[in-house]
C-alpha positions, -999 to 999 in steps of 0.1 A, spaced: -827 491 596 -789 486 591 -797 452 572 -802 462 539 -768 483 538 -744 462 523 -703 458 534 -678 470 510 -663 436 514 -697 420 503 -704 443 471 -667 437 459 -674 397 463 -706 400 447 -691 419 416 -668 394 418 -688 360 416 -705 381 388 -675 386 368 -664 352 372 -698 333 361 -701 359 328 -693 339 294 -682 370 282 -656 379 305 -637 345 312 -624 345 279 -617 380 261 -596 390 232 -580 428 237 -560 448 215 -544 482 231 -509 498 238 -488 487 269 -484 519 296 -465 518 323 -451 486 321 -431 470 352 -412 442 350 -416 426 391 -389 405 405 -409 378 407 -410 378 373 -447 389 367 -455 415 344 -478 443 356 -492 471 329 -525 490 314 -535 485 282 -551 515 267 -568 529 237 -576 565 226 -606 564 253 -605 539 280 -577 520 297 -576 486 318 -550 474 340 -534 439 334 -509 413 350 -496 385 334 -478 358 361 -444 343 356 -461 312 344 -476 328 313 -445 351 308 -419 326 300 -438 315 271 -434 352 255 -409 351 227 -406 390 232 -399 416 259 -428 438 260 -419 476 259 -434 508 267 -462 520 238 -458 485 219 -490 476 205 -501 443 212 -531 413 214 -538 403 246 -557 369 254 -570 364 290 -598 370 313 -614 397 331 -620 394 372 -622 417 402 -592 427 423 -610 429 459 -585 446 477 -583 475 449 -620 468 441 -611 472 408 -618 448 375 -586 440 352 -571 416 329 -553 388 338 -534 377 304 -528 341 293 -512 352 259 -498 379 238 -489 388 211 -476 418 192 -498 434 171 -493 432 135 -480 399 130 -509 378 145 -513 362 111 -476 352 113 -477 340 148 -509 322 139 -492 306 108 -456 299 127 -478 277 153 -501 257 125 -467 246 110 -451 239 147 -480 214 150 -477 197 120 -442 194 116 -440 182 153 -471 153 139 -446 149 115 -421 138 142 -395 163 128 -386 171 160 -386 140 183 -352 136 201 -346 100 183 -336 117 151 -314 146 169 -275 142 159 -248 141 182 -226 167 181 -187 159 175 -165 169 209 -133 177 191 -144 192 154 -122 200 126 -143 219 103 -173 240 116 -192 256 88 -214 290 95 -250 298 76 -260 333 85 -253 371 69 -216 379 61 -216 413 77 -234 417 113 -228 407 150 -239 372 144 -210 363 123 -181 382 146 -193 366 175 -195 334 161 -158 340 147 -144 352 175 -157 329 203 -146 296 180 -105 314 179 -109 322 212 -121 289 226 -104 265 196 -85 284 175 -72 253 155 -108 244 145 -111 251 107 -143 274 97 -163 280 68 -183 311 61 -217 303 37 -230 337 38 -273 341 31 -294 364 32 -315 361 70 -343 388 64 -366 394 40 -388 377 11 -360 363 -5 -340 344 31 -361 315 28 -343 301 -6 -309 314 2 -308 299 32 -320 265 17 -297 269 -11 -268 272 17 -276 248 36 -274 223 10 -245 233 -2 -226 232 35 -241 196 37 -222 188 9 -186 200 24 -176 171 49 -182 191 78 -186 181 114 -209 212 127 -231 230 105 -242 266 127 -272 282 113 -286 317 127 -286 352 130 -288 381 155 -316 390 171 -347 414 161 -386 409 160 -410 381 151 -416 398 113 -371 399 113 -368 361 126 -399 348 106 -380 333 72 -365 308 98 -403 294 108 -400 285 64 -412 251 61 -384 240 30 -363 258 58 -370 231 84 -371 202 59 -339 211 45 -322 210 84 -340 177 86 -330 163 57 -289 176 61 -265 149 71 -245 175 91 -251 181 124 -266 215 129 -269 242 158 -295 263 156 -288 301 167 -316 327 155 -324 356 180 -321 360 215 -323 334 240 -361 343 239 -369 338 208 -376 306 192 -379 294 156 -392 264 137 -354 259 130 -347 255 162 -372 228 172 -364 207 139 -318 214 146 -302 187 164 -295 214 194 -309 247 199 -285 276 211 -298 304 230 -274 329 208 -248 325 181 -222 332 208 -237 301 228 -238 284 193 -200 284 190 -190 277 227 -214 245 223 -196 235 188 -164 239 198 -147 226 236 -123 252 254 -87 245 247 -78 257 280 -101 225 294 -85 205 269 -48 213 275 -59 208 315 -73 176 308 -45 163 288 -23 174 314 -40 155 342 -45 126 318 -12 124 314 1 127 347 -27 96 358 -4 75 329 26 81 344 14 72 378 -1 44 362 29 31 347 50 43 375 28 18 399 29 -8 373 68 -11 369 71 -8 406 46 -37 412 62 -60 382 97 -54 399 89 -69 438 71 -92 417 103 -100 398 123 -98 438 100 -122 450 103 -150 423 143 -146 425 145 -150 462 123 -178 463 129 -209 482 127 -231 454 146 -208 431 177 -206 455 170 -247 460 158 -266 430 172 -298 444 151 -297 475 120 -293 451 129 -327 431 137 -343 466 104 -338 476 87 -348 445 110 -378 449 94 -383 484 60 -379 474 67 -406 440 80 -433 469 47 -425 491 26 -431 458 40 -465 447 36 -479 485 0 -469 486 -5 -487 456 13 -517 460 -7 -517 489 -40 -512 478 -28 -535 448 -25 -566 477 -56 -557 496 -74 -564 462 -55 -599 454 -58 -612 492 -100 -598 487 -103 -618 453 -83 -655 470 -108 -652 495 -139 -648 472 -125 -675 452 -118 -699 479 -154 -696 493 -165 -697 457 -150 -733 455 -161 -748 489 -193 -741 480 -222 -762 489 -241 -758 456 -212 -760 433 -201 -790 448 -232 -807 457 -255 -795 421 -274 -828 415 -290 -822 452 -299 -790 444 -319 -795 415 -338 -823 432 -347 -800 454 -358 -777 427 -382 -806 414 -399 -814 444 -407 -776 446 -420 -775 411 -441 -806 417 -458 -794 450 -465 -758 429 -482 -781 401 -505 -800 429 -522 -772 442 -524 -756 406 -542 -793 400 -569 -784 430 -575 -752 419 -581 -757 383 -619 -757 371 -617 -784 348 -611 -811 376 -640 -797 395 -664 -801 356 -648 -844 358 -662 -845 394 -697 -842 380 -701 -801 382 -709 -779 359 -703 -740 350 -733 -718 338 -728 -687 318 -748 -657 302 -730 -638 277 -699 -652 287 -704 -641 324 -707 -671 347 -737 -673 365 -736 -673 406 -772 -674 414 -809 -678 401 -815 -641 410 -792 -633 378 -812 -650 357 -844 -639 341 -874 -663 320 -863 -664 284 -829 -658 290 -805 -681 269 -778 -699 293 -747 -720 283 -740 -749 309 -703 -767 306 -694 -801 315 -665 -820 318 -671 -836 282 -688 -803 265 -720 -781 269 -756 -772 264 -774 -743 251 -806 -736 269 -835 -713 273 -851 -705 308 -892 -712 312 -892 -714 349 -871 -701 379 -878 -719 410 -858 -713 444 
């Protein structure tokens, strides 16, 4: 009877599988307000998105968070991308987000990434065409707004840090309709000013505030400048076409100016500990040149030079007796040789030796005599051939085959009618 109730457990897991397997629901597009938005130490985000009628709760994991280029707020109206699943311990359905946006400035966001992608075909911002920055500049020029935090911070952290590094103020407009071409024009000009580091940013604000730095002539024109350029728009959060297509990316205009300028502090420390590895250096140096300098004076054959020569002396006498001796071992060799040359047998005895010779050659020409064919043809034999291959026996010969016989005196031609054996 109890069979056909279900479990709780089995219902939610059932919804569940449902949810998942829907077209519809693994990929949804939502617009709504965020309500009571927590921030978890984790790093996930957990909200509801709501409209004037219905609400849904939401979590977006740490993994899809740090690609936000905002800080979502309480009541901020936004577009949510994700998928809708079953939470079985709550046995409730939510949102899980993948992507959002702020609503409002989807068609900037969608237009800011369309750009990214084909700037980055472009290869605008592979790292082989990134400068290196300088690490002691002179001259550090600054494109951003003449009034604002930007520019304090930017000025204050470069005295603070290196206050004998020279700037240069380009002020632009960096909001607006009208940033886009200033902030070309500026940049050009700057590029055109001999400078070692070229800063170009602004404070930070929204995605609408930051957007005339996602300008393509923008990005061409950082390309294009043979200055080295930080970028510095917005919070560490936010990121810009300007900053992909800059030769380094600051998270802040105060980070832009402590990475454009060293610490003289650092500096004056490292000088100092330069200079005291130079002294010690030297210090070792001098020492090791001077028992160098002991040792060669209160050398042996320094304090003695005669004893040196004596020796040599000794060693000159030891030479010419090994020579003079080697020199007689060679002349007594060389009589010897000689002396059995002239008691030799053959030299004084050459007419016997070339009889023997000729009684040598003669025996050779006998038995070349025996062996030659032509005495064998003047005994009354003959030699038979076929095509100039001699012929060894009748079973190498066929009727009508043409044979040439030689005798001692010449030969004859004939043609085979019989073969008998």
């Amino acid at each position: 009877m109890n069979e056909k109730y279900l479990t709780i457990t089995a219902l939610t897991r059932y919804l569940k599988y449902k949810f998942e397997q829907d077209p519809n629901l693994i990929k949804v597009y939502i617009k709504g307000e965020i309500s009571n938005f927590k921030a978890h130490t984790t790093g996930h985000y957990y909200f509801s998105l709501k409209d004037d009628n219905s609400k849904i709760n939401a979590i977006m994991f740490k993994t899809k968070t740090a690609n936000l280029n905002f800080i979502p707020k309480e009541g901020m109206k936004v577009l949510v991308t994700g998928s809708i699943r079953i939470y079985e311990m709550a046995g409730s359905y939510q949102i899980y987000v993948d992507d959002m946006i702020e609503d409002g400035i989807g068609n900037l966001y969608i237009a800011f990434e369309k750009l990214k992608e084909k700037l980055s075909k472009e290869g605008l911002f592979k790292e082989e065409h990134k400068k290196k920055l300088p690490k002691i500049p002179n001259k550090i020029g600054i494109v951003t707004a003449s009034t604002g935090a930007a520019i304090k911070d930017i000025l204050s952290t470069i005295k603070r840090r290196f206050p004998i590094c020279e700037t240069y103020l380009f002020p632009c407009l960096v909001q607006g309709e009208n940033a886009p071409e200033d902030i070309v024009k500026k940049l050009k000009q700057a590029d055109n000013y001999n400078l070692d580091v070229l800063i170009v940013g602004r404070g930070g604000g929204s995605f609408e505030d930051l957007n005339c730095f996602n300008d393509e002539e923008v990005a061409r024109t950082i390309f294009a400048c043979k200055t080295p350029i930080i970028s510095a728009v917005g919070h560490e959060i936010d990121f810009t076409i300007a900053d992909y297509v800059a030769d380094f990316r600051a998270p802040t205009p105060t980070g832009a100016a402590e990475i454009a300028v060293p610490n003289i502090v650092d500096l004056k420390h490292s000088l100092n500990q330069y200079k005291i590895r130079i002294n010690e250096a030297i210090y070792k140096k001098v020492n090791y040149l001077k028992l160098y300098l002991d040792s060669i004076k209160n050398s042996f054959v320094i304090k003695n030079p005669n004893i040196m020569f004596d020796n040599k002396k000794q060693t000159i006498d030891l030479i010419n007796e090994k020579l003079n001796r080697i020199i007689k071992e060679k002349l007594e060799n060389s009589k010897i040789k000689l002396f059995q040359l002239k008691n030799n047998y053959i030299l004084n005895n050459p007419e016997n030796l070339y009889k023997e010779k000729q009684i040598k050659l003669n025996n050779i020409i006998e038995k070349l005599e025996l062996l030659n064919p032509l005495n064998t043809l003047k005994r009354g034999y003959t030699l038979t051939y076929e095509n100039d291959k001699i012929i060894k026996s009748v079973k190498n010969i066929k009727n009508g085959s043409i044979i040439k016989t030689n005798f001692n005196d010449g030969y004859v031609i004939s043609k085979v009618t019989e073969i008998g054996e």
